[in-house]
MIDOSE-1310 file (N, C-alpha, C; in nm, 2 decimals, decimal comma, always signed):
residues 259
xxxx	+3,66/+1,35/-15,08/+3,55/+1,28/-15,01/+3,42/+1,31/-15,08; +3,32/+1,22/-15,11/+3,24/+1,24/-15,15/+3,10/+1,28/-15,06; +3,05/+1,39/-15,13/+2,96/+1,44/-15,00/+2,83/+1,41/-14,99; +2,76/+1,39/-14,88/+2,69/+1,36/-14,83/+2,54/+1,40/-14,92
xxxx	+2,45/+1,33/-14,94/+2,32/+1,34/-15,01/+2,20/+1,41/-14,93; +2,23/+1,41/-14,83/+2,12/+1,50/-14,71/+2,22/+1,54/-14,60; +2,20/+1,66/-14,57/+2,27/+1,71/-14,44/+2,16/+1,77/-14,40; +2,19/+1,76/-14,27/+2,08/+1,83/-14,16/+2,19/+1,90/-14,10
xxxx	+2,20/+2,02/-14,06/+2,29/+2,07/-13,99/+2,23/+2,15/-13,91; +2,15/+2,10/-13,77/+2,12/+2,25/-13,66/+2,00/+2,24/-13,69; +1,91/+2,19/-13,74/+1,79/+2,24/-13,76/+1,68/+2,26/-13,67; +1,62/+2,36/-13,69/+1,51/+2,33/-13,54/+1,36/+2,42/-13,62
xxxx	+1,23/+2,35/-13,59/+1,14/+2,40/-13,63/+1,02/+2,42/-13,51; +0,95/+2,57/-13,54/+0,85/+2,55/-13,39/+0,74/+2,54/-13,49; +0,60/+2,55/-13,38/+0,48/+2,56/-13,39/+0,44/+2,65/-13,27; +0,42/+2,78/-13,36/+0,37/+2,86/-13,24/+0,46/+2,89/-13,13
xxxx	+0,48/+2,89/-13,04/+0,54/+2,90/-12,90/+0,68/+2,78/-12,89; +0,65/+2,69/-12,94/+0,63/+2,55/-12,93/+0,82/+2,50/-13,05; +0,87/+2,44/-12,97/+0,97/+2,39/-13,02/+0,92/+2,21/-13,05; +0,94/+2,24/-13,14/+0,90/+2,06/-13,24/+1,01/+1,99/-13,23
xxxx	+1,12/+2,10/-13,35/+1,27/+1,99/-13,39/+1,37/+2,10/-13,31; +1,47/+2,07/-13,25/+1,53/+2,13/-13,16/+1,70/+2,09/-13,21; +1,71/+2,19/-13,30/+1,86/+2,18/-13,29/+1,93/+1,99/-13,40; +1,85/+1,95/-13,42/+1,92/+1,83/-13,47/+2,00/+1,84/-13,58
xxxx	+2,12/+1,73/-13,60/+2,22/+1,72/-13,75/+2,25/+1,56/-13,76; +2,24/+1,57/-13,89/+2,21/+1,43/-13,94/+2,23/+1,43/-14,07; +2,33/+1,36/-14,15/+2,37/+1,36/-14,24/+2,31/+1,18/-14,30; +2,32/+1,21/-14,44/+2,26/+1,05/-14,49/+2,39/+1,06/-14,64
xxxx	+2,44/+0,94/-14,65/+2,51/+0,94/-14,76/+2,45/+0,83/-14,83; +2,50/+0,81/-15,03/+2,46/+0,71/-15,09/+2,48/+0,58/-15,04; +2,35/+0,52/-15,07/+2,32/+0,38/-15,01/+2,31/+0,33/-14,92; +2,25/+0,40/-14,81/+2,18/+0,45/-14,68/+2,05/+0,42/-14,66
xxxx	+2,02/+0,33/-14,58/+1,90/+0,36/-14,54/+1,89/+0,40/-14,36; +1,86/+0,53/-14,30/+1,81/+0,56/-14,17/+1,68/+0,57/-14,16; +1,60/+0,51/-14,04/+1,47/+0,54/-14,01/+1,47/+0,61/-13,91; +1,37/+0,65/-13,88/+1,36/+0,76/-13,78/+1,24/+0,67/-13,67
xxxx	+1,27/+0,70/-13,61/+1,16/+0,64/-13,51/+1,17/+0,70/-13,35; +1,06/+0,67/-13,28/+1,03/+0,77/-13,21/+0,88/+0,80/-13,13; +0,87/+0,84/-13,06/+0,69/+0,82/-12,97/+0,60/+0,95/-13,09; +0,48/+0,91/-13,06/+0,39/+0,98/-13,15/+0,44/+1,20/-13,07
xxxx	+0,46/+1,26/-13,20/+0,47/+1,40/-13,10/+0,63/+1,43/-13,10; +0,71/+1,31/-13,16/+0,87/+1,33/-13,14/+0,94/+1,47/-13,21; +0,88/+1,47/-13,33/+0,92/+1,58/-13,42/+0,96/+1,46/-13,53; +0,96/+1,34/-13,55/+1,01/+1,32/-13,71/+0,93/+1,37/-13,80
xxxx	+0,79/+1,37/-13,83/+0,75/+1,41/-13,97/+0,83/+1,52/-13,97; +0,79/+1,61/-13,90/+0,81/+1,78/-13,91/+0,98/+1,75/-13,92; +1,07/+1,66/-13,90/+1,23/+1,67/-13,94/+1,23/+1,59/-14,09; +1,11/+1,58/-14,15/+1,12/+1,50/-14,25/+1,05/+1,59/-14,37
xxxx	+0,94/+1,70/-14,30/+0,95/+1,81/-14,40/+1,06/+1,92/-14,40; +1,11/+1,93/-14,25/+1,21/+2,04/-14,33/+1,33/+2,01/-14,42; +1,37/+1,85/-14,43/+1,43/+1,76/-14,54/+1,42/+1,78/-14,67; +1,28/+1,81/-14,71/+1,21/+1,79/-14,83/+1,15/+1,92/-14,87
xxxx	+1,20/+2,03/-14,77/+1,22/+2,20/-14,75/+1,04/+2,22/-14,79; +0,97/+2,16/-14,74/+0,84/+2,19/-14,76/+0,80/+2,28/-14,60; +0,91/+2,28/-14,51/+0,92/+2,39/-14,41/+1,05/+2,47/-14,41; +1,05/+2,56/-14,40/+1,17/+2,60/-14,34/+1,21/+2,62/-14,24
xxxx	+1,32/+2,61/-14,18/+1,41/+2,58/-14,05/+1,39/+2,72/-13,97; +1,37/+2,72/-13,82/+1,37/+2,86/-13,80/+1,53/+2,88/-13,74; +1,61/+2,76/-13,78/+1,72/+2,73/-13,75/+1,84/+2,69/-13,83; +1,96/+2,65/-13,87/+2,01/+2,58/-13,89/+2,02/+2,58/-14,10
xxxx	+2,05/+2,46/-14,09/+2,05/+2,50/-14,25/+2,06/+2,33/-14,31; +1,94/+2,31/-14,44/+1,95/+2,18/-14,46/+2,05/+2,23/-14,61; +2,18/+2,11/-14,64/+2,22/+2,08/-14,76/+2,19/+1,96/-14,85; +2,22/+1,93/-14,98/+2,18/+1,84/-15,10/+2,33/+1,83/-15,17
xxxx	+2,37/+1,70/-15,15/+2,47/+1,69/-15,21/+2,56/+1,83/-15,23; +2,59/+1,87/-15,08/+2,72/+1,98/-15,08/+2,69/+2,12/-15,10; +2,56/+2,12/-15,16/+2,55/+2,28/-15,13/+2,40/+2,29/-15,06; +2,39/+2,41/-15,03/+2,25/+2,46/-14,96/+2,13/+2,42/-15,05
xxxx	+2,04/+2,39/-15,00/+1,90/+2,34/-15,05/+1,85/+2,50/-15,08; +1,86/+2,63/-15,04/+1,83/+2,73/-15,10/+1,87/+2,73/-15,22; +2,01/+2,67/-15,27/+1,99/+2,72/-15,41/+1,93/+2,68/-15,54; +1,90/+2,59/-15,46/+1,84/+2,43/-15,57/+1,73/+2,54/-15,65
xxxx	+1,69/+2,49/-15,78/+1,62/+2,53/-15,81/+1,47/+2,42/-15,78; +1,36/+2,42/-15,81/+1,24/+2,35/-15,78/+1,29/+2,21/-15,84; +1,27/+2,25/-15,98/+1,32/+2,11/-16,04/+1,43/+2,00/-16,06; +1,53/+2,09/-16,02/+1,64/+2,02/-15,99/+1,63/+1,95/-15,84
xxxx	+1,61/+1,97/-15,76/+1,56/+1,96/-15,64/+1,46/+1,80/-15,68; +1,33/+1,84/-15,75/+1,28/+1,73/-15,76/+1,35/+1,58/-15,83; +1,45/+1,63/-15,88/+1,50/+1,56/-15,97/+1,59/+1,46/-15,86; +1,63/+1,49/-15,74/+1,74/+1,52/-15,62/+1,66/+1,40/-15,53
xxxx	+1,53/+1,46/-15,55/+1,46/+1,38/-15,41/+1,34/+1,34/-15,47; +1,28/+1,25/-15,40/+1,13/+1,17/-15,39/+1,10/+1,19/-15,26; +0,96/+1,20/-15,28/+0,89/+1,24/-15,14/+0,76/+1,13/-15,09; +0,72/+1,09/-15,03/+0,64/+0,98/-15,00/+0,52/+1,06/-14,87
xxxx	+0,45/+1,06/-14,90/+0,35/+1,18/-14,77/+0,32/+1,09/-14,69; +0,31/+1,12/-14,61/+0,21/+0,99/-14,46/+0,07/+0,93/-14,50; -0,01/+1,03/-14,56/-0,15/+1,01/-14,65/-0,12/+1,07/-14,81; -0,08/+1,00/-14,92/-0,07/+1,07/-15,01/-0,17/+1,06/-15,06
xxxx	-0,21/+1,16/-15,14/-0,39/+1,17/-15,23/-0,31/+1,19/-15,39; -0,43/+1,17/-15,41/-0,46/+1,15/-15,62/-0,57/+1,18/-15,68; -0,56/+1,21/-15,77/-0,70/+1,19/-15,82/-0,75/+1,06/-15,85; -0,89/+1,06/-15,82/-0,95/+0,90/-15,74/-0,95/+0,84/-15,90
xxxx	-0,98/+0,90/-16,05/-1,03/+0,87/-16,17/-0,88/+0,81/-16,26; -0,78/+0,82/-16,17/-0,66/+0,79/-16,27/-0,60/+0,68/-16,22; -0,53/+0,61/-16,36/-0,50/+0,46/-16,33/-0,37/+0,49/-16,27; -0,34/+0,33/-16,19/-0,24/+0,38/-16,17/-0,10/+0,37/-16,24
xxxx	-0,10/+0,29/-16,38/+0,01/+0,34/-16,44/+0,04/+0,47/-16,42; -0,02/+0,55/-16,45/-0,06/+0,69/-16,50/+0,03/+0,74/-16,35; -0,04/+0,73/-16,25/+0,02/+0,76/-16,14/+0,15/+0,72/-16,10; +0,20/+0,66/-16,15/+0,33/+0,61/-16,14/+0,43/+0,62/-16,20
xxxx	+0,40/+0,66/-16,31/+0,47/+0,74/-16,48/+0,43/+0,88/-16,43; +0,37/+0,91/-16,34/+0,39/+1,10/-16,27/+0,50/+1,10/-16,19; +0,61/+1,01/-16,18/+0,73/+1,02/-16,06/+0,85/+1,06/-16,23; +0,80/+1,01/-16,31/+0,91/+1,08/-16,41/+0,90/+1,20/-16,46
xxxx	+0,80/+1,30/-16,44/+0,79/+1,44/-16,44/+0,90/+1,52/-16,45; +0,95/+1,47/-16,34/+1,10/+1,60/-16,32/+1,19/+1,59/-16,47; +1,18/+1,47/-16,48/+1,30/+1,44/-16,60/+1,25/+1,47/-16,70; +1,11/+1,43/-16,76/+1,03/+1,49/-16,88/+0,95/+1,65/-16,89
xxxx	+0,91/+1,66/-16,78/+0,81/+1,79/-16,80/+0,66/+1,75/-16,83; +0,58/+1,86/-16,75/+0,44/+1,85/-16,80/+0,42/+1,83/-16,96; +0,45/+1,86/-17,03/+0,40/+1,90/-17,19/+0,42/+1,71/-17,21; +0,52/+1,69/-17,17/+0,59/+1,54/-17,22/+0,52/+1,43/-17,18
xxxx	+0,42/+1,46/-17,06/+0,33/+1,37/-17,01/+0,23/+1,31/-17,08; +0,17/+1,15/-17,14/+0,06/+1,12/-17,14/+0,14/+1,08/-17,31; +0,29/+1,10/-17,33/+0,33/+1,11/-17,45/+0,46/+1,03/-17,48; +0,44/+0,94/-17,39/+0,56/+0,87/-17,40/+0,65/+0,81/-17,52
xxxx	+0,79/+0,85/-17,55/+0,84/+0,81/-17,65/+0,97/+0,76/-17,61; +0,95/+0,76/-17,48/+1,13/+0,71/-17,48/+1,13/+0,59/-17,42; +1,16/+0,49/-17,45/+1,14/+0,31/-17,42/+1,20/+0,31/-17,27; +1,32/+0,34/-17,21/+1,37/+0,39/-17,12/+1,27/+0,44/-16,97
xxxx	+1,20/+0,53/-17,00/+1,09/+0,54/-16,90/+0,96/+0,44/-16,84; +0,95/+0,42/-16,98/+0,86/+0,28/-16,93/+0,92/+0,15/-16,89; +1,03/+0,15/-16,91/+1,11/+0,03/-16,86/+1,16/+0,06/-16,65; +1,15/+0,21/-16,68/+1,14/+0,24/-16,52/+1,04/+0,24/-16,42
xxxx	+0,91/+0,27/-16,49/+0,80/+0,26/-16,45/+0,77/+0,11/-16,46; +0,80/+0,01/-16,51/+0,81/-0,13/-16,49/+0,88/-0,13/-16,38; +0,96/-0,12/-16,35/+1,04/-0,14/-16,24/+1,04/-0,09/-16,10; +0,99/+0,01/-16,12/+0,96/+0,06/-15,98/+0,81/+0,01/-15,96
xxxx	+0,70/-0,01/-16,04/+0,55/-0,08/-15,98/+0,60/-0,22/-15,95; +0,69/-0,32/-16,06/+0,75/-0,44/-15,97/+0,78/-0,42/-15,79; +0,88/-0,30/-15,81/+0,98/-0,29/-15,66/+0,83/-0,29/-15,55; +0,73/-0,23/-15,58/+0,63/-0,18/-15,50/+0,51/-0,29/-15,52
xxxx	+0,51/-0,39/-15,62/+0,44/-0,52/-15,58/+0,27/-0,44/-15,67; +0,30/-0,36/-15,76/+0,15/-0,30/-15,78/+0,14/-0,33/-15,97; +0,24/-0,41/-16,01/+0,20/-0,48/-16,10/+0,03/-0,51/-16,17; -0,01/-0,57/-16,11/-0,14/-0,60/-16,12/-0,23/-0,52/-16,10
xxxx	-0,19/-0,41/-16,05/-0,31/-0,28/-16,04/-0,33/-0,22/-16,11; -0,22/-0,21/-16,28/-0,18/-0,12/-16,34/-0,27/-0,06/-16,41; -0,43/-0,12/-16,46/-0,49/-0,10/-16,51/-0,62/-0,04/-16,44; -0,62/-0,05/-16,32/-0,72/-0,02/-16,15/-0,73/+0,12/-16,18
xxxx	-0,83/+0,17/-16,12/-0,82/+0,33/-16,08/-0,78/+0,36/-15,94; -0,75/+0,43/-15,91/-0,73/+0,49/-15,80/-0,78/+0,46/-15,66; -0,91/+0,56/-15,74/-1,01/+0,54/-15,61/-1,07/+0,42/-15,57; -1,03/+0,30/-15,61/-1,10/+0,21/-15,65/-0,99/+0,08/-15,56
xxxx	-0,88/+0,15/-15,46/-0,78/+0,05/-15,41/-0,79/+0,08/-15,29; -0,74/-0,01/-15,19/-0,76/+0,01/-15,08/-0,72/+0,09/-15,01; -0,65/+0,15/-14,88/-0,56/+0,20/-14,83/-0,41/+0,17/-14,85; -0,41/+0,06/-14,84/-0,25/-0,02/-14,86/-0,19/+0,00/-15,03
xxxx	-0,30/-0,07/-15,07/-0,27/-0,03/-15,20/-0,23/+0,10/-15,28; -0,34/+0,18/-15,21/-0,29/+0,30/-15,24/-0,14/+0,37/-15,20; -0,11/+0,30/-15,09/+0,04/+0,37/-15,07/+0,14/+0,33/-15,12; +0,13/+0,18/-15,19/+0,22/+0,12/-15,28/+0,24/+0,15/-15,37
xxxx	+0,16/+0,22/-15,48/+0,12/+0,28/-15,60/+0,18/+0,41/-15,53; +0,16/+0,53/-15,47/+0,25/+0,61/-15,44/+0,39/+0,57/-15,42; +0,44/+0,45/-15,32/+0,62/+0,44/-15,33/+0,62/+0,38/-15,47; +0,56/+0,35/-15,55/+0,59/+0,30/-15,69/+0,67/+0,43/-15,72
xxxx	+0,55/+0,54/-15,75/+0,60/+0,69/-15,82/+0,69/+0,74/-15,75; +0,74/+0,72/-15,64/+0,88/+0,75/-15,57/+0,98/+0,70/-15,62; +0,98/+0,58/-15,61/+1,07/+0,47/-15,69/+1,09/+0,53/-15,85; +1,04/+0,58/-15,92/+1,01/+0,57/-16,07/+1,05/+0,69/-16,13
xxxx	+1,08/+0,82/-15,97/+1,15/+0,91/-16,00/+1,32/+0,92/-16,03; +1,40/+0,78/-15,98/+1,52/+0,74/-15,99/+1,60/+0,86/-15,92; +1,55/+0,91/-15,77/+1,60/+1,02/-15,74/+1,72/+0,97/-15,68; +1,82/+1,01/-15,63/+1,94/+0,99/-15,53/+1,89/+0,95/-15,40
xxxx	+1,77/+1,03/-15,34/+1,71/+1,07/-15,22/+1,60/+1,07/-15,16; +1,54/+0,95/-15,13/+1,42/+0,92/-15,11/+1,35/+0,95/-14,95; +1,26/+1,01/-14,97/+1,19/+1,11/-14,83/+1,08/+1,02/-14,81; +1,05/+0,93/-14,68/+0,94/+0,86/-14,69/+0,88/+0,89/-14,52
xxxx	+0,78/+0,93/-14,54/+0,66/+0,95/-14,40/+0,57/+0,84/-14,43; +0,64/+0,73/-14,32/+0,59/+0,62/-14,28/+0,54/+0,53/-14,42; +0,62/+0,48/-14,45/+0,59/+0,39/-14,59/+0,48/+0,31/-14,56; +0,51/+0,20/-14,47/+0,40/+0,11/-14,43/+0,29/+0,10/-14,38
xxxx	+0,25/+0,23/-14,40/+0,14/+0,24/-14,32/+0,03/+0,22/-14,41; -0,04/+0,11/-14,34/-0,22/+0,03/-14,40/-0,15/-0,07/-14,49; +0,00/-0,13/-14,49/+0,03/-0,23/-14,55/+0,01/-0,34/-14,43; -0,03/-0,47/-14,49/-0,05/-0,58/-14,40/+0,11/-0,66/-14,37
xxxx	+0,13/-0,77/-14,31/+0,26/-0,79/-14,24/+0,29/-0,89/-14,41; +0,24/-0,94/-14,52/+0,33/-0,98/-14,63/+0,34/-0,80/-14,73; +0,29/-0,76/-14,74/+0,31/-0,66/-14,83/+0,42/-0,56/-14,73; +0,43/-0,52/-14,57/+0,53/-0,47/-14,56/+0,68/-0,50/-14,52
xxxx	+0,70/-0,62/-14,53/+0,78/-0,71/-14,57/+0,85/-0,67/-14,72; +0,71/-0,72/-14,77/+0,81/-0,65/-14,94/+0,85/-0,52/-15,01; +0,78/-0,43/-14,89/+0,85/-0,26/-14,94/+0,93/-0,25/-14,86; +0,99/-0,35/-14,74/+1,11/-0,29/-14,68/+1,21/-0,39/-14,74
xxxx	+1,17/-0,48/-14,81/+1,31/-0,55/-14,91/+1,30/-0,43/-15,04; +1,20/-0,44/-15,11/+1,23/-0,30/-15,18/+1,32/-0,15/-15,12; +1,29/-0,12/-14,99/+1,39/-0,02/-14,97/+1,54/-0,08/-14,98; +1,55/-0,19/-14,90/+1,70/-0,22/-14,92/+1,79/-0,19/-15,02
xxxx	+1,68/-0,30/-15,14/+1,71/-0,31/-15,26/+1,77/-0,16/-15,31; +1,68/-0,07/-15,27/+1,68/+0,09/-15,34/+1,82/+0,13/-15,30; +1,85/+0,12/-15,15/+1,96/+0,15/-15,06/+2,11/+0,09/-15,15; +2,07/-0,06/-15,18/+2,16/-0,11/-15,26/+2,21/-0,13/-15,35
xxxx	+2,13/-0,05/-15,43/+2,13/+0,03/-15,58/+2,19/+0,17/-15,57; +2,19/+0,20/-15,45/+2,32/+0,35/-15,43/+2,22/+0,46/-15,38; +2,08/+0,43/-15,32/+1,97/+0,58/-15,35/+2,02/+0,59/-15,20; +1,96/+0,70/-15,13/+2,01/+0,71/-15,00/+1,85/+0,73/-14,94
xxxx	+1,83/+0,66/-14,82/+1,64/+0,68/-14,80/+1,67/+0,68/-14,63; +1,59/+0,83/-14,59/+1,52/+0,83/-14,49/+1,40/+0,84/-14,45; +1,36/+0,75/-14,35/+1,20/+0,69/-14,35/+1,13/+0,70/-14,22; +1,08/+0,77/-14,20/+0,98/+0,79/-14,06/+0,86/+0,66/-14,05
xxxx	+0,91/+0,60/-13,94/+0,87/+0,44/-13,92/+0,82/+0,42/-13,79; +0,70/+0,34/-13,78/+0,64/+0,36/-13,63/+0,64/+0,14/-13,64; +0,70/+0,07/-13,74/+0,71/-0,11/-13,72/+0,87/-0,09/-13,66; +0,88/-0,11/-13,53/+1,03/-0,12/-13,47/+1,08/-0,23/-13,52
xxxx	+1,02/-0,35/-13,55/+1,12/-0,48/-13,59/+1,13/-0,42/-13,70; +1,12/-0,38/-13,83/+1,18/-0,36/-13,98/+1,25/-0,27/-13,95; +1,24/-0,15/-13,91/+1,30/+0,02/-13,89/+1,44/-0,05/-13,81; +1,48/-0,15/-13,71/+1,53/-0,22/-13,66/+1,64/-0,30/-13,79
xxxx	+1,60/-0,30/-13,88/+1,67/-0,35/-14,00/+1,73/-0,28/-14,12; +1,72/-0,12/-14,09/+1,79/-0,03/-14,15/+1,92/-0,02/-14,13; +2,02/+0,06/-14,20/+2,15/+0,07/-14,16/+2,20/+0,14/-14,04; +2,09/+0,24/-14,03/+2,14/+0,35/-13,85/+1,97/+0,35/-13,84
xxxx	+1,96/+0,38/-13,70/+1,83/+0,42/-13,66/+1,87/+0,51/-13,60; +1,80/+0,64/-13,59/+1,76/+0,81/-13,56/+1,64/+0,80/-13,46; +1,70/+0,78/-13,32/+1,57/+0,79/-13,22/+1,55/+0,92/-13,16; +1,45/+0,98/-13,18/+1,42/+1,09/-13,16/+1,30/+1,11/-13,02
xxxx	+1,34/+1,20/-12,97/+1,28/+1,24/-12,85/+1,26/+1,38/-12,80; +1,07/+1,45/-12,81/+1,08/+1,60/-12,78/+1,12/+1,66/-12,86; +1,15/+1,67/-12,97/+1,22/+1,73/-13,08/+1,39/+1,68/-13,11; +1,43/+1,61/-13,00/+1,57/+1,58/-13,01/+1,61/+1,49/-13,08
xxxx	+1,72/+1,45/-13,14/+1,81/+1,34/-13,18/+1,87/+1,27/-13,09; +1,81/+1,20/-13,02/+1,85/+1,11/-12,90/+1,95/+1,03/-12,90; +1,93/+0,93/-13,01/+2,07/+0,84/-13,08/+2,08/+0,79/-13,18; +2,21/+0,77/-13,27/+2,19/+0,73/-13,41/+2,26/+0,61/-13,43
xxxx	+2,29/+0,49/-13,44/+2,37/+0,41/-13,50/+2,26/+0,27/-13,55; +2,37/+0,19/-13,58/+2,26/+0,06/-13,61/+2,21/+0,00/-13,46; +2,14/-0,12/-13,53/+2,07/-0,19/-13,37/+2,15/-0,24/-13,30; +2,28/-0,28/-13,34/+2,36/-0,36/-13,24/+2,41/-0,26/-13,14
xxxx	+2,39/-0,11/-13,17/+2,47/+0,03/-13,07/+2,41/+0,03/-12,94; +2,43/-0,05/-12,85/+2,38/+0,03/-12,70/+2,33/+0,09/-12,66; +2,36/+0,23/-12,74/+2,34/+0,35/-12,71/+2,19/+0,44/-12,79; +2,16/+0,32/-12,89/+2,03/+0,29/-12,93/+1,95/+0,25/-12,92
xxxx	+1,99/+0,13/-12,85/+1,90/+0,05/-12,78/+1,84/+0,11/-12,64; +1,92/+0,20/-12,55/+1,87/+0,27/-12,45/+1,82/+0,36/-12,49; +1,83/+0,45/-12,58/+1,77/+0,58/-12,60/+1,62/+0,50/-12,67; +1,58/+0,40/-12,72/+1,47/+0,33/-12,79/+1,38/+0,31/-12,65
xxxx	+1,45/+0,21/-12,58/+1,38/+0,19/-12,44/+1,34/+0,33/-12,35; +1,42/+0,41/-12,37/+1,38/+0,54/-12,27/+1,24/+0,60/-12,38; +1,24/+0,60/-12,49/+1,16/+0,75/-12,51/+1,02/+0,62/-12,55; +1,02/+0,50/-12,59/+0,87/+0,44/-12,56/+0,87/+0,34/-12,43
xxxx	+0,91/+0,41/-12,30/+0,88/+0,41/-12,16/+0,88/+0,28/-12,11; +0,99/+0,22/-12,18/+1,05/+0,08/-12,15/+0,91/-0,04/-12,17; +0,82/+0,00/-12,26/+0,76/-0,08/-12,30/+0,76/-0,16/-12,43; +0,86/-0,18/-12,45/+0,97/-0,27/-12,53/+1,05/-0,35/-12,47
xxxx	+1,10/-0,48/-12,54/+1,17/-0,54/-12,52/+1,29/-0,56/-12,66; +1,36/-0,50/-12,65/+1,51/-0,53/-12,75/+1,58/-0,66/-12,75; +1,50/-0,78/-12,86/+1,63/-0,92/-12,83/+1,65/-0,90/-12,96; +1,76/-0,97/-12,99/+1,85/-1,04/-13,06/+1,84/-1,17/-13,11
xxxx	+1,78/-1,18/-13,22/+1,76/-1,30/-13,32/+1,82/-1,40/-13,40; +1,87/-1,48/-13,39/+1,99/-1,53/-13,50/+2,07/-1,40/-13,57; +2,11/-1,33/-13,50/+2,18/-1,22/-13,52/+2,11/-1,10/-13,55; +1,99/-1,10/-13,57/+1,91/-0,97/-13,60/+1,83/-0,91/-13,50
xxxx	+1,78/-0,80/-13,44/+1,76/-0,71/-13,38/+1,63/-0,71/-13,43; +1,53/-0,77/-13,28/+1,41/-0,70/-13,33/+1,31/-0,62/-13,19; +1,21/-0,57/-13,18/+1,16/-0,55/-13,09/+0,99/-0,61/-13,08; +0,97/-0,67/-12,90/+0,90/-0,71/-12,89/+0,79/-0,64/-12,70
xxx	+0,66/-0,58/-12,78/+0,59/-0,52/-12,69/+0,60/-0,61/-12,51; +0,62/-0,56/-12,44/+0,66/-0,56/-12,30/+0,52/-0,59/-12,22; +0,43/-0,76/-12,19/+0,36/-0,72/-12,16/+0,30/-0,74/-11,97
């Protein structure tokens, strides 16, 4: 049996006094996509850093493809996963090819940067600024793009790391309704290329179009399956206080504010 690309087994993280993630397990295998969704305060980021072991568990134990994420070394690890931040920063003076050819790091190394010789990388970094729609920016600086922009040029260099394992804190956020449209066909796409992507999501209709949805509540794992599960659709209505409406679309699952 082939093993799973993220395991969550038990994990629970506090703050202070204060229980965040409580006990949850959640496994993700290749070509996966789960979102996480959930009222503001649920615990997904903080279940989405101890993923990306930028916390540690005061609980429980996360694995990587079958063994413990303690043994990974840094870079193999980076090599494993992509990480996408809720606000990711840059330096404001660098283009964004530049920034986007920094998601192939793991594979090259610092020294190798800024030195490209292998036709191969830049054909990935073509391809992941395509997947992310930032084509045309390639030559922009940084500081010089919008909000939205700026986070598309970050899932570019996620994309461009060709990891197995893509960690995303709220992708869409400051994307308008045609550009986040096209990074959630991009995730598919990623999903359907074999990567496995969990994504902390506050647009219920797209997160609604993942393979399982992870509704979290209080730190808990309330319910996991796709939209058509019952048992997701109640636990969705219970933790944003029935101020949703859950219909069904020419077969697709979306949600609409309750008013």
């Amino acid at each position: 049996m082939t093993s799973e690309v993220l395991s969550l087994r038990g994990v629970s993280a506090m703050r202070g006094p204060r229980t965040v993630v409580d006990q949850v397990s959640l496994g993700l295998s290749a070509g996966e996509w789960v979102a996480l969704v959930g009222p503001n305060g649920a615990g997904k980021s903080t279940l989405l850093h101890l993923a990306a072991g930028l916390l540690a568990p005061a609980s429980g134990e996360v694995w990587l493809d079958g063994r413990p994420q303690a043994g990974w070394t840094s870079r193999a690890q980076a090599r494993h996963m992509a990480w996408l931040a809720q606000s990711p920063e840059g330096d404001a003076d660098m283009l964004v090819r530049d920034v986007v050819e920094l998601g192939r790091l793991p594979h090259r190394g610092w020294l190798a940067w800024g030195a490209w010789t292998d036709a191969s990388d830049q054909g990935l970094v073509d391809e992941a600024m395509a997947l992310a729609d930032v084509e045309a920016l390639a030559s922009h600086r940084l500081g010089r793009l919008s909000g939205g922009e700026r986070q598309r040029v970050h899932l570019a260099r996620a994309f461009a790391t060709q990891a197995p394992l893509l960690l995303l804190d709220e992708p869409l956020a400051h994307l308008d309704p045609p550009h986040q449209r096209r990074v959630a066909q991009a995730m598919r796409e990623a999903a359907r290329a074999g990567r496995a992507l969990l994504s902390v999501m506050h647009e219920l209709p797209v997160a609604l179009s993942a393979d399982r949805i992870a509704v979290m509540g209080s730190g808990r794992l309330l319910a996991i399956g796709p939209a058509a599960d019952p048992s997701v659709r109640a636990a969705l209505s219970e933790v944003f206080e029935r101020a949703i409406d859950l219909v069904e679309i020419d077969g697709r699952w979306t949600a609409l504010p309750r008013l």
